[in-house]
C-alpha positions in Angstrom: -0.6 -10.2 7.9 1.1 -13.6 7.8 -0.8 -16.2 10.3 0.3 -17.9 12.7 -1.0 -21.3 13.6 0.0 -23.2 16.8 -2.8 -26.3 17.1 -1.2 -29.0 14.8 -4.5 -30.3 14.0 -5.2 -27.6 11.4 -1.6 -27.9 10.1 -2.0 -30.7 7.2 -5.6 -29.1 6.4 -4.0 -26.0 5.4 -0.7 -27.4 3.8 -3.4 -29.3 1.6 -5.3 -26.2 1.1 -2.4 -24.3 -0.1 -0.5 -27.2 -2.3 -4.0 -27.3 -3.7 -4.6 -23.7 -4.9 -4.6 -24.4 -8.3 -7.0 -26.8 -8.4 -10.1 -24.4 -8.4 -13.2 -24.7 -10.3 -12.0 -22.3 -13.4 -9.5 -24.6 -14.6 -11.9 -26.5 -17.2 -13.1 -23.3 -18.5 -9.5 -22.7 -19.0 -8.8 -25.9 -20.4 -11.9 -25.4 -23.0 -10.2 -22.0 -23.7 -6.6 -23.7 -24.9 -8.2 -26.4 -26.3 -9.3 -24.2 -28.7 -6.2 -22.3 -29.5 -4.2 -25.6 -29.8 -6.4 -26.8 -32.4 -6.8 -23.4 -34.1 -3.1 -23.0 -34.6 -2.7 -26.5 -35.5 -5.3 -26.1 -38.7 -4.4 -22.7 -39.2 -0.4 -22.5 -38.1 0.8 -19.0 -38.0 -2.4 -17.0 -38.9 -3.6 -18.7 -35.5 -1.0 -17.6 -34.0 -1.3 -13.9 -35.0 -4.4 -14.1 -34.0 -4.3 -14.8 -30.5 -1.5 -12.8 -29.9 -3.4 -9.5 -30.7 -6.7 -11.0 -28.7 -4.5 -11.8 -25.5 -1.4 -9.9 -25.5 -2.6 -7.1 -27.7 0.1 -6.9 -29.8 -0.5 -6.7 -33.8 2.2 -8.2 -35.8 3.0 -9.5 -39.1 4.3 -13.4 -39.4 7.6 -12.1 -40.7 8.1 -9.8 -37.7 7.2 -13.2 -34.6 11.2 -14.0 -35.3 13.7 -11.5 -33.4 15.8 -10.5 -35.8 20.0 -10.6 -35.8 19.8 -6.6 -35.6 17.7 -6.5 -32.7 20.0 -8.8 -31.1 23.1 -7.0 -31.4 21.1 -4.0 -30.4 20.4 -6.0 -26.9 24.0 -5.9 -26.1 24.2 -2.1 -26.3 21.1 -2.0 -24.0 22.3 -3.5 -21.2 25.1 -2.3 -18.3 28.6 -4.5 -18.4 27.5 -5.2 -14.7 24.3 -7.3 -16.0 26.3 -8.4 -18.6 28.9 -9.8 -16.2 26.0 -11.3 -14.2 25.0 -13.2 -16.8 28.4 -14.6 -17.8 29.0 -15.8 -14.6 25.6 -17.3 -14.1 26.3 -19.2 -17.5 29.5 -20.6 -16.0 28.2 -21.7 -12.9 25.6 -23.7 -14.4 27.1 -25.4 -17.2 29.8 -26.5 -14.8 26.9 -28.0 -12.9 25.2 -29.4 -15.9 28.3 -31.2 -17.5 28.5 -33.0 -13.9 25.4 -34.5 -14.8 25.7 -35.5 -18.5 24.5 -39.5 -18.5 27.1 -41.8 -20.2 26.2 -44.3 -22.9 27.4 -47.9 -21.7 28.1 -51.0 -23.2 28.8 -54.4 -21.4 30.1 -57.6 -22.7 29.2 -60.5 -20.9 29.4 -64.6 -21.4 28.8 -66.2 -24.5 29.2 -63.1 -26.7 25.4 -61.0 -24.9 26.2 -57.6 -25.8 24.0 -55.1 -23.4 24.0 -51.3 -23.1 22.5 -47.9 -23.0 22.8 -45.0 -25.8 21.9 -41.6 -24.9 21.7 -38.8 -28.0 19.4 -35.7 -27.7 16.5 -34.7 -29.0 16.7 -32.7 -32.6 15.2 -29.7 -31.4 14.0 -28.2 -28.4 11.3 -25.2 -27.2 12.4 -23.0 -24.5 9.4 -21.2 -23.3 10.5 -18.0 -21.3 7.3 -16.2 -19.6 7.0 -12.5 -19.3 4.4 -10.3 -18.2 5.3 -9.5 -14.8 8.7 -9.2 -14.8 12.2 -10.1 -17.3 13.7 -13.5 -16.5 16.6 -14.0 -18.0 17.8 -16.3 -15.3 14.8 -18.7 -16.8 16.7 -18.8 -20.4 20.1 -19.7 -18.8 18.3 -22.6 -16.7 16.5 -23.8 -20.0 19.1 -23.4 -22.8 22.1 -23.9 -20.5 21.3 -27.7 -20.1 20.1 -28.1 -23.7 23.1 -26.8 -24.9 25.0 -29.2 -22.4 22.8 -32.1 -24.1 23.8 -31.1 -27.5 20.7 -30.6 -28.6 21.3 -29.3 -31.7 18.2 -26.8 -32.5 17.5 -24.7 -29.5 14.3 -22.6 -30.2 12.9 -20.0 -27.5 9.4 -18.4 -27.3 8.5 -15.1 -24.7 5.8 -13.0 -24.9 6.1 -9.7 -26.6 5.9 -6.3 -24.7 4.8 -3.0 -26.0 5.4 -2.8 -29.5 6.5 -6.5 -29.8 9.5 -5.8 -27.3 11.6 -8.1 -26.3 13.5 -7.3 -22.6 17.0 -6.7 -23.9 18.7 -9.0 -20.7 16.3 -11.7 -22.1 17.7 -11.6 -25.5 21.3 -11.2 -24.4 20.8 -14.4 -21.8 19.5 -16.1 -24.4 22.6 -15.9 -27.1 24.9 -16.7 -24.2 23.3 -19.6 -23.7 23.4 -20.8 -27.3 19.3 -20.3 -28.5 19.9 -20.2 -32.2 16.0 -18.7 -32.8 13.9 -16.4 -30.8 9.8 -16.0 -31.4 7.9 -13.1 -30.0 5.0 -14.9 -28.7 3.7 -16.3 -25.7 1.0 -18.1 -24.3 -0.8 -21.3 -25.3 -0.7 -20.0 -29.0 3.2 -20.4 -28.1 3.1 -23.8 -27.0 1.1 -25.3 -29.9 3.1 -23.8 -32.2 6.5 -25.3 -30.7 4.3 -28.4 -30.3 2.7 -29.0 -34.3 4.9 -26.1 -36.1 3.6 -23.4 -38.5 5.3 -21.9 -41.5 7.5 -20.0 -39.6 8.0 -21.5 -36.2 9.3 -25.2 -36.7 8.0 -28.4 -34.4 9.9 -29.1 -31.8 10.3 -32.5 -29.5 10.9 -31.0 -26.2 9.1 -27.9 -24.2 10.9 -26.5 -21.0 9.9 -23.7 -19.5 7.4 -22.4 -16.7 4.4 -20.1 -17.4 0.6 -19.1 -16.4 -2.1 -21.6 -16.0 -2.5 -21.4 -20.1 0.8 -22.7 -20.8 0.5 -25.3 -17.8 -2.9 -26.4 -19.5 -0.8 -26.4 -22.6 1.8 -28.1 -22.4 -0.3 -30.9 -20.5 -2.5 -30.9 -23.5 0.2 -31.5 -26.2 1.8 -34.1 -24.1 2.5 -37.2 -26.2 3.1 -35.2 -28.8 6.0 -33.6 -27.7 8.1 -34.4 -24.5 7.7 -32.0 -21.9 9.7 -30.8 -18.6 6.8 -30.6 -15.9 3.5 -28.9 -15.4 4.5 -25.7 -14.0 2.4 -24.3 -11.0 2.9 -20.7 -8.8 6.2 -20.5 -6.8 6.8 -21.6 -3.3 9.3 -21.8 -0.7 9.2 -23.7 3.1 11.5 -22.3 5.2 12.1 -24.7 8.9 13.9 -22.2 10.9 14.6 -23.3 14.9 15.9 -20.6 17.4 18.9 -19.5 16.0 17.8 -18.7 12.9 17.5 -14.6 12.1 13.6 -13.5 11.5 14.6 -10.6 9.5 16.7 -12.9 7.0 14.1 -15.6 7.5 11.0 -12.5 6.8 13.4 -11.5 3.8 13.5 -15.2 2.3 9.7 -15.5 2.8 8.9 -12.1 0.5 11.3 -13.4 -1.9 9.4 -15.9 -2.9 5.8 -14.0 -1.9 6.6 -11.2 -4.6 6.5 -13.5 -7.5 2.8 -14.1 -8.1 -0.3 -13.4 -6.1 -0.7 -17.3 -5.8 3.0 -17.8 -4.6 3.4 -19.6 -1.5 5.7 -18.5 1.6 5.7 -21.0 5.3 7.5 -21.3 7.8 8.0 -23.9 10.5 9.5 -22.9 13.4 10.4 -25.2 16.9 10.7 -21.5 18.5 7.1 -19.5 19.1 9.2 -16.1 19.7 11.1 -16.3 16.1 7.6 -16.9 14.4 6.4 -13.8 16.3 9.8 -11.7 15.4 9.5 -13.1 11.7 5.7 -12.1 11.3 7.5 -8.3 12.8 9.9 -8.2 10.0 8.0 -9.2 7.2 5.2 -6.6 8.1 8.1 -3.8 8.2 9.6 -4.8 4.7 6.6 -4.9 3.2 6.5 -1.0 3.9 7.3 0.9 0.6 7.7 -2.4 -1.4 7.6 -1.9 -5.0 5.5 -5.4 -5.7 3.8 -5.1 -2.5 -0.1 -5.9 -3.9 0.9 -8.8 -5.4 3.0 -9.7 -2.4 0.4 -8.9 0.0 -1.6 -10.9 -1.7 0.3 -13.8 -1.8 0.9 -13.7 2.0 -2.3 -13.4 2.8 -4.0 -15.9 0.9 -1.2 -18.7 0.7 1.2 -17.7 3.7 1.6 -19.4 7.0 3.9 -19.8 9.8 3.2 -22.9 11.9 4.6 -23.2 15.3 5.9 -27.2 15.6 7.0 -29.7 18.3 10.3 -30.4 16.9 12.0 -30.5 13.9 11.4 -33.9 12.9 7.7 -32.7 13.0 8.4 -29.9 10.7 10.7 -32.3 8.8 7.4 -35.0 8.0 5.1 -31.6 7.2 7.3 -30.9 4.7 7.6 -33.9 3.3 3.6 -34.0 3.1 4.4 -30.4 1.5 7.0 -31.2 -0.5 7.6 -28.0 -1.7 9.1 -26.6 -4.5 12.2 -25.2 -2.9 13.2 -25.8 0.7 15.3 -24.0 3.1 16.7 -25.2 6.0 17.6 -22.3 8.7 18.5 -24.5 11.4 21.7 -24.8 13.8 22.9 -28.3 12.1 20.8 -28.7 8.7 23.0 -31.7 7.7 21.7 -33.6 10.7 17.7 -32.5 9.3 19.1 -33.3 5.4 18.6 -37.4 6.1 15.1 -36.7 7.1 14.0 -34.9 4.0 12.6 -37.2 1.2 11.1 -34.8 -1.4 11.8 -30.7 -2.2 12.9 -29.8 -5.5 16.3 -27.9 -4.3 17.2 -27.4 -0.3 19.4 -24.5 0.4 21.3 -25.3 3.9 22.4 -22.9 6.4 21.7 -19.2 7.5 24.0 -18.4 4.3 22.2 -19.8 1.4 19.2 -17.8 0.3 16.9 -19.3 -2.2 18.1 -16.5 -4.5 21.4 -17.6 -4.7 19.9 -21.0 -6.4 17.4 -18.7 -8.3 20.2 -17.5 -10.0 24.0 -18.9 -10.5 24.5 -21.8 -7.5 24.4 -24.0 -10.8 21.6 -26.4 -9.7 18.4 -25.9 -12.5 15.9 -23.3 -10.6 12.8 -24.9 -12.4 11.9 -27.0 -10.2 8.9 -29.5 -9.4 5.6 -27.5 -7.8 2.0 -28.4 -5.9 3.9 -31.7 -3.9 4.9 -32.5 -7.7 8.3 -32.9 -5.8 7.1 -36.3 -4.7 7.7 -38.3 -7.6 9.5 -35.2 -10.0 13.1 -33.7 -10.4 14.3 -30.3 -11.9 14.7 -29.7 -14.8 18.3 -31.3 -16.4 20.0 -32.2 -19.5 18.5 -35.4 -19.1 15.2 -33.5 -19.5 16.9 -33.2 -23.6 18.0 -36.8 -23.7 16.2 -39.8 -24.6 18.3 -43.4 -24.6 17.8 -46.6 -26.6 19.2 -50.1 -25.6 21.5 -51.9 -26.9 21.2 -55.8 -27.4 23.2 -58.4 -29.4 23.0 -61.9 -28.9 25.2 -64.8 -30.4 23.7 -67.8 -31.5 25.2 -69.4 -28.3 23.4 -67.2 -26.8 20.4 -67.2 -28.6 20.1 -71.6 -28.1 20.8 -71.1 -24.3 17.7 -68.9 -23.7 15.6 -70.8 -26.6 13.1 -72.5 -24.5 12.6 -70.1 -21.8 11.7 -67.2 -24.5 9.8 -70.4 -26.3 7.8 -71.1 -23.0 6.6 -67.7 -22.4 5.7 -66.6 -25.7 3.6 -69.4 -25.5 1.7 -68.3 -22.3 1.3 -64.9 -23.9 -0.1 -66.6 -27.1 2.3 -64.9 -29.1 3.5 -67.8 -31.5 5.3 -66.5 -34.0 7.3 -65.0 -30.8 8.5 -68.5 -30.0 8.9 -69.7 -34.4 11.2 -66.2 -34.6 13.5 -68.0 -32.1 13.1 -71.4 -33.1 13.5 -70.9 -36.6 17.1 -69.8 -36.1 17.9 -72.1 -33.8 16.7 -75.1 -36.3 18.6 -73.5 -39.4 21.7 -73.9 -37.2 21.3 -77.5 -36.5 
């Protein structure tokens, strides 16, 4: 049953405990695990790779069958229903249009005496999508990964997932993914997945970018190869925090709560509430639609282990928990959310109103659905096309210029110790006299 907890002292002890539930004492066993498997497929590249997919996703397979082939794709178009299909196509407009609103422009000013200063942006040469599997399809994951790579220009957009039985790809996954614009898909997953994106093998090419959420292995991976190649973020379970006052409904609140709950076993669903009788109500309906629910073990687990409804003073009480918090995605079921929004300094997205379920931004709203985790949302943003930009600046100097600033660059190159700083500068300047 979801808890309730009324005595704010425990509050911030459990928030902690919760934001903190990866951190558990078989993560460097873990790590020791993917250490391994990065450097074995860096040495050994795709026999590595092979490998490990038969010892952890049990699924044998020759190198020339880990890319999905143009038949198989075509083939995922007759698999799906023109409903799904439609889905997608909508999803894909929804967040491009979103995307292209956030393209950065390259900038160039010219100011006094001929000093020329600006910003270039230009995307990475290829980027790894990584698209988990295991529990459940998500093709809404390869439209919030290639959609704002494609929107980048990146100009090679590669895609891992894990293979199902028989080296099976979900046919919506492989249908999101060419309506996004991935020009290569790979049957693996894992961290055997990530190193190969990271250091190539024969068949899999390097990449400079990996996006895309997974298990703890691919977390520990991608934080591993880090330096090597750019990555989004490091990727923990699924949460939601839901403040909710009086007029809030507890069956849509209960509903919003299990959404997020039947995820993962480690997914995290809280509530704060300024009413005691909706918590009550709310702990009601989420018991009754647990009844019958297809994922309910995993979602029973979740809400037991990582789910809490805490009764608070006020809003601006729950407003500062959840800042502490700062969850992953935030909802704000309150009479005027705007009035709240000021308030709220970190959450990865924040749906407002009784009308904007976290699914709708799970899925087509337009705003990237990978999203900052564990009180990452602190200092982190989603996912974006900047995620599959880098810039350069952009400097020229006259020799106006250059003799106006002479001695201050001269004096502090000096202070550094740096002479030949200073004699770069002052040579010029003497050869113009």
């Amino acid at each position: 049953m979801l808890r309730i907890i009324t005595q704010q002292a425990d509050v911030r002890a459990e928030l902690q405990r919760i934001c903190d539930r990866t951190h558990d004492e078989q993560v460097l066993h873990k790590e020791a695990t993917v250490r391994e498997v990065l450097q074995a497929v860096k040495r050994q590249g795709d026999k590595a790779v092979l490998h490990y997919t038969a010892e952890f996703d049990k699924q044998t397979l020759k190198a020339e069958e880990l890319r999905v082939t143009g038949s198989e794709l075509d083939a995922a178009y007759q698999q799906v229903s023109k409903e799904l299909l439609g889905a997608i196509r909508v999803a894909c407009r929804q967040i491009e249009a979103f995307h292209r609103q956030r393209v950065p422009k390259s900038w160039v000013h010219f100011g006094e005496d001929e000093i020329v200063l600006g910003k270039r942006y230009t995307p990475v040469d290829r980027a790894g999508l990584y698209v988990p599997g295991g529990r459940a399809a998500y093709p809404s994951t390869v439209l919030m990964n290639a959609i704002p790579a494609h929107v980048a220009a990146v100009p090679h957009v590669v895609m891992v997932t894990p293979p199902g039985l028989g080296g099976a790809i979900n046919p919506a996954v492989l249908v999101a993914a060419q309506e996004a614009g991935v020009q290569e898909i790979y049957r693996i997953g894992g961290a055997q997945a990530i190193a190969a994106l990271a250091y190539g093998t024969e068949t899999i090419p390097k990449v400079n970018v990996i996006t895309g959420p997974g298990n703890i292995y691919v977390t520990l991976a991608k934080k591993l190869v880090y330096g090597t190649v750019g990555i989004d973020s490091l990727a923990g379970p699924s949460e939601v925090l839901v403040i909710a006052d009086e007029t809030a409904n507890p069956v849509h609140v209960a509903a919003d709560l299990l959404a997020q709950a039947e995820h993962d076993p480690m997914a995290a669903a809280i509530l704060l509430t300024t009413d005691a009788a909706l918590a009550k109500n709310v702990q009601v309906a989420l018991e009754r639609q647990l009844v019958d629910h297809p994922r309910r073990i995993d979602t029973e687990k979740a809400i037991a282990h990582y789910g809490l409804i805490v009764v608070v003073e006020s809003l601006q009480a729950a407003a500062e928990f959840s800042n502490e918090f700062a969850p992953e995605h935030l909802e704000l079921e309150i009479k005027d959310p705007w009035a709240l929004l000021p308030q709220i300094r970190h959450a990865g997205a924040i749906f407002l109103g009784y009308s904007t379920p976290e699914a709708v931004g799970d899925y087509l709203a337009g705003p990237n659905h990978t999203l900052p985790t564990s009180g990452a949302a602190r200092y982190a943003s989603p996912l974006g096309v900047e995620t599959f930009l880098k810039h350069s600046s952009i400097i020229q100097y006259s020799q106006t210029a250059l003799q106006n600033v002479a001695s201050a660059i001269d004096v502090l190159a000096t202070a550094e110790g740096l002479p030949s700083h200073a004699d770069s500068v002052r040579r010029r300047i003497q050869q113009e006299e």
